[in-house]
VEXDREN-2710 file (C-alpha; in Angstrom, 1 decimal):
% VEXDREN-2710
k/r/px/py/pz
1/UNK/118.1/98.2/109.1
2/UNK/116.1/101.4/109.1
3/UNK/113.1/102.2/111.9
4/UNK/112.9/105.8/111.6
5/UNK/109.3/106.9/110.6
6/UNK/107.6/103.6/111.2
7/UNK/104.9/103.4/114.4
8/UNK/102.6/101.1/115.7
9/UNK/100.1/102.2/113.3
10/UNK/102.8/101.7/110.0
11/UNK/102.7/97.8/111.6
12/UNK/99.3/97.6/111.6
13/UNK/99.2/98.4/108.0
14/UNK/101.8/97.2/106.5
15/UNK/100.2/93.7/108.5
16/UNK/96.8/94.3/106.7
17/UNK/95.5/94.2/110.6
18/UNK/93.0/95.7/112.1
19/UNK/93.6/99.1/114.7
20/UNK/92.8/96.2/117.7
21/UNK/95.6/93.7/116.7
22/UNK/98.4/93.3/118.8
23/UNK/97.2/94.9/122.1
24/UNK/99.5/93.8/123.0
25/UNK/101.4/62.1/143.4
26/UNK/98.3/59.7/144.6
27/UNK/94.8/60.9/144.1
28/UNK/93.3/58.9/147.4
29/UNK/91.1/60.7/149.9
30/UNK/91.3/64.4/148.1
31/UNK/87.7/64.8/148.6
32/UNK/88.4/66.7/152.0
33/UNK/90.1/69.1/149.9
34/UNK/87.5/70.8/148.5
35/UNK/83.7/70.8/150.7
36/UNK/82.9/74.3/150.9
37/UNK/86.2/75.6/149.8
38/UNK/85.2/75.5/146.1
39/UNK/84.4/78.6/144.2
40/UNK/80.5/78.7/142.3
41/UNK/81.3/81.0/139.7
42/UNK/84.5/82.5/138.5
43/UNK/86.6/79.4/137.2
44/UNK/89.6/77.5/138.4
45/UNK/92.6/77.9/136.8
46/UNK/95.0/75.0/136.4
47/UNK/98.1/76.1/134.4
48/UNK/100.7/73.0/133.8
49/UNK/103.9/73.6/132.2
50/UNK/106.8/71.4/131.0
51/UNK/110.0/72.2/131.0
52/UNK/111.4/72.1/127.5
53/UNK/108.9/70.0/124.9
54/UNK/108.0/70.6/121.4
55/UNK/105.4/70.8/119.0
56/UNK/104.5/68.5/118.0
57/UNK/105.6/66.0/120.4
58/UNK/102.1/64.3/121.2
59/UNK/100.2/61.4/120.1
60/UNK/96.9/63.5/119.1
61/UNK/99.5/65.5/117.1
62/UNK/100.6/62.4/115.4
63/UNK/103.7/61.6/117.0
64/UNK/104.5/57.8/116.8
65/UNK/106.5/57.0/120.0
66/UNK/105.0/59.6/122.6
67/UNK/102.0/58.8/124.5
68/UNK/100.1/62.0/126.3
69/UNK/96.5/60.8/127.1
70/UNK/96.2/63.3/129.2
71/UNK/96.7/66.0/126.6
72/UNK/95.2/64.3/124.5
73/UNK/92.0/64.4/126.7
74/UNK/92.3/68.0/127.1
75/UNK/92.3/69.1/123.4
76/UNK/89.9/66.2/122.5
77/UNK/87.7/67.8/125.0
78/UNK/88.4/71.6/124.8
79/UNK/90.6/73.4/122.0
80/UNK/93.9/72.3/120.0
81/UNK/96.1/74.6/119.0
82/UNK/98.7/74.1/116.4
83/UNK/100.2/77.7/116.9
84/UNK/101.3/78.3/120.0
85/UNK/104.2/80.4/120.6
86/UNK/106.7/81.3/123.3
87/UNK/108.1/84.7/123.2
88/UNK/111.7/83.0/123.9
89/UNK/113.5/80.0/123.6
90/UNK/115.0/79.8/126.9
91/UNK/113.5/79.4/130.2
92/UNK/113.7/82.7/132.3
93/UNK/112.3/85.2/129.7
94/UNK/109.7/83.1/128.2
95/UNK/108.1/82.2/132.3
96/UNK/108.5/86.2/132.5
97/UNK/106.6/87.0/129.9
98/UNK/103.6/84.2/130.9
99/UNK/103.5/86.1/134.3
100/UNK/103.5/89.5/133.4
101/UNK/101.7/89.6/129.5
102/UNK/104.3/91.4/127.5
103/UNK/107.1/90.8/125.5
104/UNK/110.6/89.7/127.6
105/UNK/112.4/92.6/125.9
106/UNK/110.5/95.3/127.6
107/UNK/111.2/93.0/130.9
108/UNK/115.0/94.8/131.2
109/UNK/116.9/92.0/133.3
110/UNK/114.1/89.9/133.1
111/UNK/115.1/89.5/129.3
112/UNK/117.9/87.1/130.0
113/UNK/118.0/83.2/131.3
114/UNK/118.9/82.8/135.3
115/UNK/118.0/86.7/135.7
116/UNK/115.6/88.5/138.2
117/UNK/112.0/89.9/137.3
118/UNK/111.9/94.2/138.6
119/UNK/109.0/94.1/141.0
120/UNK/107.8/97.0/139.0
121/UNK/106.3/94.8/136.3
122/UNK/102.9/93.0/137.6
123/UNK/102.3/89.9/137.3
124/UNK/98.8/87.9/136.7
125/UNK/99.1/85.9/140.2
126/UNK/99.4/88.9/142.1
127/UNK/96.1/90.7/140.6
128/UNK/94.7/87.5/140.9
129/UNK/94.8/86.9/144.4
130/UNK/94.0/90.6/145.3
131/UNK/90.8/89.8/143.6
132/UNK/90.0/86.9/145.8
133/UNK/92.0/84.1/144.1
134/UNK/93.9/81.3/145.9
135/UNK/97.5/81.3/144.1
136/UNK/100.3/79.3/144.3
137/UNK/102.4/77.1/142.5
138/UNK/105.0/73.8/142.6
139/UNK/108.6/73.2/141.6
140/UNK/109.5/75.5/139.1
141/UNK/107.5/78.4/138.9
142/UNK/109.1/81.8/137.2
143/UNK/112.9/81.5/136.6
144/UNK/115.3/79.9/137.2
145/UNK/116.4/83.3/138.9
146/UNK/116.4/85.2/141.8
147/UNK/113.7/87.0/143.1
148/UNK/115.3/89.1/145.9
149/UNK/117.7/90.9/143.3
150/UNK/114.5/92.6/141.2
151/UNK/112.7/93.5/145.0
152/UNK/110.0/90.8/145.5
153/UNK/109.6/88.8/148.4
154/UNK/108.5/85.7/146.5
155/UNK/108.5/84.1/142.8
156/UNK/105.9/85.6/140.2
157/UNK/104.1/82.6/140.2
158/UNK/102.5/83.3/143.7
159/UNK/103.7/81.2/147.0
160/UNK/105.9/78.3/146.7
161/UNK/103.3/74.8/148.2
162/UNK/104.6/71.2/148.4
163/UNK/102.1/69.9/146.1
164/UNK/98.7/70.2/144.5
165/UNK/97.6/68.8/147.8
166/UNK/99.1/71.1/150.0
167/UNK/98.0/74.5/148.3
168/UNK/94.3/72.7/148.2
169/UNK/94.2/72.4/152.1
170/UNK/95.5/75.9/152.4
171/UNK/92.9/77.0/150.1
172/UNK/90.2/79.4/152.2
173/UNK/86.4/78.9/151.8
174/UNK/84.7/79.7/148.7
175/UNK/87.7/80.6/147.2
176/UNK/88.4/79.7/143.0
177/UNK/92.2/79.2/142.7
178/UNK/94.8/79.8/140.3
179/UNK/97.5/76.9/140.7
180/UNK/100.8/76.8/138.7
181/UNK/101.8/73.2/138.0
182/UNK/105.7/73.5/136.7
183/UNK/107.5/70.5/136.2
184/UNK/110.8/70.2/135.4
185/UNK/110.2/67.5/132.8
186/UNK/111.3/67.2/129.7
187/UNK/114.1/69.2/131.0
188/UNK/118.1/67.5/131.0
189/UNK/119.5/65.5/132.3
190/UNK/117.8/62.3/131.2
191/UNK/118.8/58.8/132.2
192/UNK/120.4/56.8/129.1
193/UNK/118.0/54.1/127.9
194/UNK/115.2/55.1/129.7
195/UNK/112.9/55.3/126.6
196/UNK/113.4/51.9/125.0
197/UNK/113.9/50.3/128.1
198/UNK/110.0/51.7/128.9
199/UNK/109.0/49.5/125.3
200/UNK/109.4/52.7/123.0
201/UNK/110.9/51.5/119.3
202/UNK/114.0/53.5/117.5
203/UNK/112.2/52.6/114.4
204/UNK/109.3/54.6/115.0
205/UNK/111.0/57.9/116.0
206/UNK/111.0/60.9/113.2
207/UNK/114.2/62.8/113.7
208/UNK/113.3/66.3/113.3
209/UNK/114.9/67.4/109.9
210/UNK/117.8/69.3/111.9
211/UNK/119.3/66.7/113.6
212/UNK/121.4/63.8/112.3
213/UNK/119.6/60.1/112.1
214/UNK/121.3/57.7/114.1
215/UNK/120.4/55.3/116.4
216/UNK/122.1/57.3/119.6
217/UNK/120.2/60.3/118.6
218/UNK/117.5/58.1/118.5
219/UNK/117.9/57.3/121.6
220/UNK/118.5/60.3/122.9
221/UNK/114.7/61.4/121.7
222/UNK/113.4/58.1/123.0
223/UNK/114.8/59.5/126.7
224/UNK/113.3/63.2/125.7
225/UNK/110.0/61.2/125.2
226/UNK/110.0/59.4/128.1
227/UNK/110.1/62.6/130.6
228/UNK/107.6/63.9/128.3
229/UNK/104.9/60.8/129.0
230/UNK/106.1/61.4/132.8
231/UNK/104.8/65.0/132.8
232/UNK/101.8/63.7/130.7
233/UNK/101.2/61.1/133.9
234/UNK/101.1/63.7/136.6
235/UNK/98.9/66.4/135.1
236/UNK/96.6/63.6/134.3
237/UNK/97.0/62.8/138.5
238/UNK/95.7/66.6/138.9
239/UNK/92.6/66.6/136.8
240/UNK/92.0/63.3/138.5
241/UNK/92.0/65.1/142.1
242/UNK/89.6/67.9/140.1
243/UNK/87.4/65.3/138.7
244/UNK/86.6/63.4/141.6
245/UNK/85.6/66.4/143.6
246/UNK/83.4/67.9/141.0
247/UNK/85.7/71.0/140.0
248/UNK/87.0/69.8/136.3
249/UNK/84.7/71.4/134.5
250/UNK/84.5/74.6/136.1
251/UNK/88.2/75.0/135.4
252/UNK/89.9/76.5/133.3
253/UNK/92.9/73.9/132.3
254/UNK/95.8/74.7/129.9
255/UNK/98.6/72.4/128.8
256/UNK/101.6/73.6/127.4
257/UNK/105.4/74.3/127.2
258/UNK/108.3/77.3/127.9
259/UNK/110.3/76.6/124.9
260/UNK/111.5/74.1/122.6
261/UNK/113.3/70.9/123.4
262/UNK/117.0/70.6/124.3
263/UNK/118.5/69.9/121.2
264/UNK/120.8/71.3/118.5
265/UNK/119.2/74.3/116.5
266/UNK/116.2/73.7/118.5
267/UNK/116.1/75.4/122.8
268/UNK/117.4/78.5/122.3
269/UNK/116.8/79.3/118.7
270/UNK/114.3/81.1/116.4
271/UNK/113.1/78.0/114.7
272/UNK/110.0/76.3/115.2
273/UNK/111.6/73.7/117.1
274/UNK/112.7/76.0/119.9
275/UNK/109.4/78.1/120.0
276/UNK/106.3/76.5/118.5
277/UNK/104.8/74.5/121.6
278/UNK/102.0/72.1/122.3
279/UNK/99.1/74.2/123.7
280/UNK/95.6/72.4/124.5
281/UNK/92.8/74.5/126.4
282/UNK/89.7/73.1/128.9
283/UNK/87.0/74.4/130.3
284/UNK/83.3/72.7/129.9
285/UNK/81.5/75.2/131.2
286/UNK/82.6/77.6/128.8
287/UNK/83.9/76.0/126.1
288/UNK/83.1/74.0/123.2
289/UNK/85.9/71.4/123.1
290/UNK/86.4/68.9/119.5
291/UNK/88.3/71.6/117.9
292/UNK/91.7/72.3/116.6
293/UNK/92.9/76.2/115.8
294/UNK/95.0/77.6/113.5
295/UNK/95.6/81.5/115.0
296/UNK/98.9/82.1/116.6
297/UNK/99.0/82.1/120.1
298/UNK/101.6/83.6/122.2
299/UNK/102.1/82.1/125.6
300/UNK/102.0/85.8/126.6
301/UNK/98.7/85.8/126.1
302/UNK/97.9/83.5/128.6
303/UNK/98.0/86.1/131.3
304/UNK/95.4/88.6/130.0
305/UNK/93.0/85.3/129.3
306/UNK/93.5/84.5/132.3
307/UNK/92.7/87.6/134.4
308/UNK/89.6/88.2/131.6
309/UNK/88.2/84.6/132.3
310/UNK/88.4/85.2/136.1
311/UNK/86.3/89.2/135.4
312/UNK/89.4/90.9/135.2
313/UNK/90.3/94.1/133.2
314/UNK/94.3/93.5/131.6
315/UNK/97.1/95.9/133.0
316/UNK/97.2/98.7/130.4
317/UNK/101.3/97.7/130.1
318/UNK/100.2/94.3/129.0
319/UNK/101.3/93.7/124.7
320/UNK/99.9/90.6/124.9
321/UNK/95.9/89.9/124.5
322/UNK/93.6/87.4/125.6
323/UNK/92.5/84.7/123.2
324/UNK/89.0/83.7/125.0
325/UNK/87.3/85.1/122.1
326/UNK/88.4/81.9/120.3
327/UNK/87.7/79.7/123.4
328/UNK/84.3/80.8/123.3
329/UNK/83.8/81.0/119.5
330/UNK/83.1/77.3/119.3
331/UNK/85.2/77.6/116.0
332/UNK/87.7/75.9/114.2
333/UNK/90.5/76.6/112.1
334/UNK/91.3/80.3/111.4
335/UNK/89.1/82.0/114.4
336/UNK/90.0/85.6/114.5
337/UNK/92.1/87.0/111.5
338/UNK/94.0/89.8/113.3
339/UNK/96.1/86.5/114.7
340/UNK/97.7/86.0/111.6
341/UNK/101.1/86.1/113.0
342/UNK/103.1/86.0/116.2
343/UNK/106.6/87.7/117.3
344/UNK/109.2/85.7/119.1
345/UNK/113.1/86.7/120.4
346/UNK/115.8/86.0/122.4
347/UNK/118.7/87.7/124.3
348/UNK/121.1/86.5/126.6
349/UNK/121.0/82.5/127.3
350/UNK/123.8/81.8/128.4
351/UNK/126.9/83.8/128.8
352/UNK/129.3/82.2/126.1
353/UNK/131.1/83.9/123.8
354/UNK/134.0/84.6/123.8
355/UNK/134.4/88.2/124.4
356/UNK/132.2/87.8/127.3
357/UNK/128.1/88.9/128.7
358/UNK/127.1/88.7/125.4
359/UNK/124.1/86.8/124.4
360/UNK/123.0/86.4/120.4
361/UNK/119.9/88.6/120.3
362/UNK/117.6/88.1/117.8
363/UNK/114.2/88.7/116.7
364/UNK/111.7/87.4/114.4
365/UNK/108.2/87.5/113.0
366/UNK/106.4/84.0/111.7
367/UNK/103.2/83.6/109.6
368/UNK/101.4/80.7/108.4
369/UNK/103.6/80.9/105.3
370/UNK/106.8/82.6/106.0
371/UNK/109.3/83.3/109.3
372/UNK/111.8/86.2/109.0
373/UNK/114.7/86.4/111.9
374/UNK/116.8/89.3/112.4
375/UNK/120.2/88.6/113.9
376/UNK/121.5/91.6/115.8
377/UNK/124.6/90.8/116.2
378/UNK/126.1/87.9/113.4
379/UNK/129.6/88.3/114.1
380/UNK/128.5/86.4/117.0
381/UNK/128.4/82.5/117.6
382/UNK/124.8/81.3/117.4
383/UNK/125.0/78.3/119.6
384/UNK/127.9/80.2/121.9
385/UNK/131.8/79.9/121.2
386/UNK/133.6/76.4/120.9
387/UNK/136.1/77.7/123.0
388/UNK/134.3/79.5/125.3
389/UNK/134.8/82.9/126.7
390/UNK/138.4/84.0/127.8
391/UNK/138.0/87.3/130.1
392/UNK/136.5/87.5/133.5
393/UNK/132.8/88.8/133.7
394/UNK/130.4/89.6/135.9
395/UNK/128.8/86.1/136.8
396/UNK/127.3/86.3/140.6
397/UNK/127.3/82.1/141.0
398/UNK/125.2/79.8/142.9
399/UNK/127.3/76.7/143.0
400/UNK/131.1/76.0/142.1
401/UNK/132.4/77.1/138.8
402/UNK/133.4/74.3/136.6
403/UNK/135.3/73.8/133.3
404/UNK/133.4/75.6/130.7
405/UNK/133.4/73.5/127.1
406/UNK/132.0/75.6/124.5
407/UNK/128.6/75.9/122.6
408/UNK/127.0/76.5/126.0
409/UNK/124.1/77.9/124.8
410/UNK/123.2/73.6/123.4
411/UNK/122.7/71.7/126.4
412/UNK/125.2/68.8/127.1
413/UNK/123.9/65.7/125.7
414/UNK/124.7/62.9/123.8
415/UNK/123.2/64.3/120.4
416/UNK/125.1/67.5/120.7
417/UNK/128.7/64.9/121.4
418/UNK/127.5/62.8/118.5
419/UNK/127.6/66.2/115.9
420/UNK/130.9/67.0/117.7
421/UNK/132.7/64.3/117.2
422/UNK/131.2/63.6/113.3
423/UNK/131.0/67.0/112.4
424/UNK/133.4/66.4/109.6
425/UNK/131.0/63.4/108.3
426/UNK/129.1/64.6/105.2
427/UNK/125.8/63.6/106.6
428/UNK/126.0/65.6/109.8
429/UNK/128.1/68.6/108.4
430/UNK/125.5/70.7/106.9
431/UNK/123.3/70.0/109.7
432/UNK/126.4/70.7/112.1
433/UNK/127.0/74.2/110.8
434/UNK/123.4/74.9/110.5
435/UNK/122.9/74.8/114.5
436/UNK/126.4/76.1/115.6
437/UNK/128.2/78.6/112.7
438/UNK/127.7/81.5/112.0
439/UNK/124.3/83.4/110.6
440/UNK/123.5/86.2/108.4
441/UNK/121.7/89.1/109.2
442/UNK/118.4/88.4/108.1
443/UNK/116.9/84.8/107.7
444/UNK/114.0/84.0/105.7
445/UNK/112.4/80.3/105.1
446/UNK/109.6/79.7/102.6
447/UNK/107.2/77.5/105.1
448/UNK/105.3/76.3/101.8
449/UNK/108.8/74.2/100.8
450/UNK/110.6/74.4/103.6
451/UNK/108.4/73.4/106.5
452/UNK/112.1/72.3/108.6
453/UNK/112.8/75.9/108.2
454/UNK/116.8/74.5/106.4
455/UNK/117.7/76.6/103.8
456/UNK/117.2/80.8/104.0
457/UNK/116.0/82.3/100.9
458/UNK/116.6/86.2/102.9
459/UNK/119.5/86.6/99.8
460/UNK/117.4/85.4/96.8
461/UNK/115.7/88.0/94.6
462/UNK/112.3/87.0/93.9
463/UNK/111.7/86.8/97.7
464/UNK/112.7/90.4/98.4
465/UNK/109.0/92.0/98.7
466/UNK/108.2/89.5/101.4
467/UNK/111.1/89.8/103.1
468/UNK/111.2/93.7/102.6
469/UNK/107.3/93.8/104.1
470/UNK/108.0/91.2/107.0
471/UNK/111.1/93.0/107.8
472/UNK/109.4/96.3/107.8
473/UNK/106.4/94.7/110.1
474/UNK/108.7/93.4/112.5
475/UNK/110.6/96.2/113.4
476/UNK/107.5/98.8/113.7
477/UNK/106.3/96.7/115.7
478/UNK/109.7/96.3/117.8
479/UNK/109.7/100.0/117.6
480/UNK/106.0/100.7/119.2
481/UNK/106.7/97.8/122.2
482/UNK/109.6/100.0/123.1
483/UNK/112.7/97.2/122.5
484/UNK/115.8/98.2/123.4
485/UNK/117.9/96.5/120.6
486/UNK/116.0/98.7/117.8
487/UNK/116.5/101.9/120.3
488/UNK/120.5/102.0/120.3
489/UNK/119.8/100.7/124.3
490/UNK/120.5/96.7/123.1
491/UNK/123.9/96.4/124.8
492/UNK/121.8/96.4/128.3
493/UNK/121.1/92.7/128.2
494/UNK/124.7/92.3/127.8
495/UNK/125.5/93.5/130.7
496/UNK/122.8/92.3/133.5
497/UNK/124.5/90.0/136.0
498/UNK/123.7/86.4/135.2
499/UNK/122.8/84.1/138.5
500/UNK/123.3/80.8/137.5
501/UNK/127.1/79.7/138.2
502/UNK/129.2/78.5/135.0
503/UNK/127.4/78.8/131.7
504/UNK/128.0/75.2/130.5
505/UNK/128.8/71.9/131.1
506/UNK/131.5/69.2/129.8
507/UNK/129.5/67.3/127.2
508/UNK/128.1/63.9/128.0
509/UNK/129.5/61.1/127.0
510/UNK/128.6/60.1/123.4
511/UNK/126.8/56.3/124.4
512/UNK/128.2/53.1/122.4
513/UNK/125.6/50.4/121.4
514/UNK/127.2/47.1/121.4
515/UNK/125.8/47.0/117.3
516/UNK/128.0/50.1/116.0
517/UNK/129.7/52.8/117.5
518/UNK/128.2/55.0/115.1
519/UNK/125.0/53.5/112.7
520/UNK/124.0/56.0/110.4
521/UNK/120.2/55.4/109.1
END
């Protein structure tokens, strides 16, 4: 595909945007806390993360099965949005791109899962807490990496504290803080059961369009659900400590997720169902909550909103903008037209092809209408090689290597044995091939008929000016952020040491119900 002679500015046209678009545990006695700890003016900022989880995987989105009061509060009460974006599909590269405000691909090593993050690139806690800010965060903050490699002394998300607690005692008078809540929830593995066994009905669960209906897959989103509601629980334990003391409405809460959930042609893909994310935004003394918006959002934007919100001029290396112009608007629907799109991507996830380091980068651009994904490299396997890769490579592990069992970029669960083992069943075929063979270079879906994003229309004729002017947006754009895959410097993600042991798992154990082994619905 041709760049040469596109710029930033050709993007911007060809777009129809504007010059400005793009710029790129218990709750008792917590009172003690706070006293004269608590900031007056600038706000709090309470960001909670899950750990794989889905648009649109929450009851105020309509979901059936999952109950998330507390998210449900939070949009009820401040803003829903029904766009929201991560930059990647995988762990590592969308947390880096949440800390630092640009795109992972300008990241270098932090482009990859289990990476490290170049202490060159700032980060939001950092500036933050050298303008007076208490940071800190819990469990899993950026990564999972390591931080030594890329020359920092601690994780981008600011010091490592035991608890919400913990980081509130340490928290020094008249101080606002910044506190990263990262749960590791709806994250694999899950324990078998543990949905319908907690009252949740197989009847009532949608199967997203990509996955085969059956009651173990079924089951296996019942279990999804269930860390999702235990996520949901201790957030809502958080805004309790906040309430109590007074601070809730003077901070500025966000809800939300780093990528898709862990599923077949969901984590780790393009599609909505790796990158579209539940995002819900509070703060009463700012903002007008009862509303749901329409404008894309990337979670990359997150970082200059926050630094703006706490007074705070952006890093001029930020590509990602803040979006409290649409907090503050007190609008719904379509706030600010310049986000009429968002761009999303991925590189290495795991290391699992066969030939060895390489990942399955890709890129692509998603209206309200359309998404276009540009595969760089479709000789590639999508979902990683069934075999796995057969040559030694450069893997600097953190535990015992294991057996490695192909398609490592799915993680090992009972859905992913279930289209393995009736992959030759002509209700789970299509859908097999769709998640794990092999792609074309470009990908286009119509979201008007094809909201499940199922069959590509890139080849058909009467879709060639969209494609041709998506296409041509994506990579000027591509072009102007500096990514290496559309500067002839791609092959570097290939070749970045990966941290995280052996790149797969054997697959679990596909569950028998004493009713069929296999009950197709």
């Amino acid at each position: 595909m041709k760049t040469v002679g596109y710029t930033r500015r050709d993007f911007l046209k060809v777009m129809g945007l504007g010059a400005a678009a793009l710029a790129l545990g218990g709750c008792t006695g917590t009172s003690q806390l706070f006293g004269s700890r608590a900031g007056k003016k600038r706000p709090n900022i309470l960001f909670c993360l899950a750990d794989d989880w889905s648009w649109p995987h929450a009851s105020i989105a309509g979901d059936k099965v999952v109950k998330t009061p507390t998210f449900d509060r939070v949009a009820r009460e401040g803003v829903l949005f029904e766009n929201a974006f991560v930059t990647a599909p995988s762990c590592t590269p969308s947390r880096g791109s949440i800390v630092t405000g640009q795109w992972h691909w300008r990241l270098e090593e932090g482009g990859n899962l289990w990476s490290t993050l170049p202490a060159k690139f700032a980060v939001y806690p950092d500036m933050l807490e050298r303008a007076g800010y208490h940071v800190g965060f819990t469990r899993k903050g950026w990564g999972p990496g390591r931080d030594e490699p890329g020359g920092r002394k601690r994780n981008p998300a600011g010091p490592r504290y035991k608890n919400f607690e913990q980081f509130l005692k340490a928290r020094p008078d008249g101080s606002p803080f910044c506190f990263w809540f990262g749960s590791t929830d709806p994250h694999r593995g899950y324990k078998w059961q543990s949905g319908i066994k907690s009252g949740m009905k197989l009847e009532d669960v949608e199967v997203p369009a990509c996955l085969p209906d059956s009651e173990e897959v079924r089951m296996d989103i019942c279990d999804y659900y269930w860390e999702v509601q235990r996520f949901d629980r201790e957030v809502g334990e958080l805004l309790e400590i906040l309430e109590e003391n007074g601070e809730l409405d003077n901070t500025l809460v966000v809800i939300s997720g780093d990528n898709g959930m862990p599923f077949p042609r969901c984590k780790s893909n393009l599609y909505d169902m790796g990158t579209n994310v539940p995002l819900a935004v509070r703060w009463a003394a700012r903002v007008k909550g009862g509303r749901v918006v329409e404008d894309f959002i990337s979670l990359s934007d997150l970082a200059p909103t926050f630094l703006e919100a706490a007074g705070l001029k952006p890093t001029a290396e930020m590509t990602a903008r803040s979006f409290l112009n649409v907090l503050t608007s007190g609008k719904s629907g379509r706030v600010d037209p310049k986000r009429d799109h968002v761009l999303t991507g991925k590189e290495r996830h795991v290391p699992c092809q066969e030939t060895g380091m390489g990942g399955y980068p890709m890129r692509a651009i998603r209206t309200h209408n359309f998404l276009y994904i540009r595969n760089f490299k479709p000789d590639r396997w999508p979902a990683g090689d069934a075999k796995g890769y057969a040559q030694p490579v450069k893997i600097v592990v953190s535990r015992p290597l294991g057996t490695f069992y192909g398609y490592g970029d799915i993680d090992a669960a009972p859905t992913k044995s279930y289209m393995l083992k009736y992959r030759n069943d002509p209700k789970v075929g299509r859908l097999f091939e769709l998640a794990l063979g092999k792609r074309p270079a470009e990908e286009l879906y119509d979201l008007r008929k094809d909201p499940d994003q199922l069959n590509n229309v890139a080849e058909k004729t009467n879709y060639a000016r969209v494609k041709g002017k998506l296409a041509t947006a994506l990579m000027a754009e591509l072009k102007a952020t500096k990514d290496p895959r559309v500067l002839g410097k791609g092959d570097a993600f290939d070749k970045y040491p990966y941290y995280g042991g052996m790149p797969g798992r054997k697959p679990a154990k596909l569950p028998q119900n004493r009713a069929a082994a296999v009950r197709e619905r």
